[in-house]
C-alpha positions as CSV (number, residue, x, y, z in Angstrom):
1,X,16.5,-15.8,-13.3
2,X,16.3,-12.2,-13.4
3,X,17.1,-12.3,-17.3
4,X,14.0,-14.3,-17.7
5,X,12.1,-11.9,-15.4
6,X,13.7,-9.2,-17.4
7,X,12.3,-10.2,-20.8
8,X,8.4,-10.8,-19.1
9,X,8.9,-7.2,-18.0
10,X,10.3,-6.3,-21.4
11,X,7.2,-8.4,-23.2
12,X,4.5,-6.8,-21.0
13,X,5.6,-3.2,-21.5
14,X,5.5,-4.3,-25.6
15,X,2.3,-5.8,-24.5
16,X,0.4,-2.6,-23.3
17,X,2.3,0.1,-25.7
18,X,0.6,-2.1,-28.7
19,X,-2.4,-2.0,-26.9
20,X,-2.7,1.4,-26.1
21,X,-1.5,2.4,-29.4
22,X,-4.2,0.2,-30.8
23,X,-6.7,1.8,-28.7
24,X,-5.7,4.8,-29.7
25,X,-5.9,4.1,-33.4
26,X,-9.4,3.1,-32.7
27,X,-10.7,6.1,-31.0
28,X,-9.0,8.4,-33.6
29,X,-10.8,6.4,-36.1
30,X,-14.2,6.6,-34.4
31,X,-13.8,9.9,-33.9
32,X,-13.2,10.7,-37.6
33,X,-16.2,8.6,-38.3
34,X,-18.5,10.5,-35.9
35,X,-17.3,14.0,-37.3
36,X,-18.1,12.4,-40.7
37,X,-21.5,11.4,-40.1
38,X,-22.5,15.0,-38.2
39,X,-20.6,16.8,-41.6
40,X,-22.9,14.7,-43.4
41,X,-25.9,15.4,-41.3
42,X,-25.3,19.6,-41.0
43,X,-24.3,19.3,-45.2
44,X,-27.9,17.4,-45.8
45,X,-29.7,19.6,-43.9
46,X,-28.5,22.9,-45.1
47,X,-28.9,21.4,-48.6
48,X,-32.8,20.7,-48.1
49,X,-33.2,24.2,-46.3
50,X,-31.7,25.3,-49.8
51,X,-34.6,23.2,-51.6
52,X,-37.0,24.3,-49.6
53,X,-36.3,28.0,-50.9
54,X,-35.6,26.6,-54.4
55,X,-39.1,25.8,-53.9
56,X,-41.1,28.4,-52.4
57,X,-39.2,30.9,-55.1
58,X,-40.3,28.6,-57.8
59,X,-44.1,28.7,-56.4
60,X,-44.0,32.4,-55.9
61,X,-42.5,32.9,-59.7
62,X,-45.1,30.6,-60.9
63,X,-47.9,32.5,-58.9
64,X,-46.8,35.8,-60.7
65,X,-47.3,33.9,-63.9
66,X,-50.4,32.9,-63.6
């Protein structure tokens, strides 16, 4: 009897290490999405504050032109 409670306990503990390690795997993957998204986000705005000048620059070179 004790050998059979013995390898429940032994199943259970299996039991919640794969889930925790699972749910660990999960919020290190969420995580990397999130940090990927805001990279994303800061790169696409710093890119159209950078064609924004590209911009005004061009306007004020043409202005000189004309």
């Amino acid at each position: 009897m004790t050998e059979k409670i013995a390898k429940y306990m032994l199943v259970a503990a299996l039991l919640v290490i794969m889930t925790v390690t699972s749910g660990c795997a999960l919020a290190r993957g969420a995580r990397a999405i999130l940090r990927y998204n805001e990279d994303r986000n800061e790169h696409s705005a710093i890119s159209n504050m950078i064609e924004a000048e590209n911009m005004t620059a061009r306007k004020l070179h043409m202005d000189m032109y004309i």
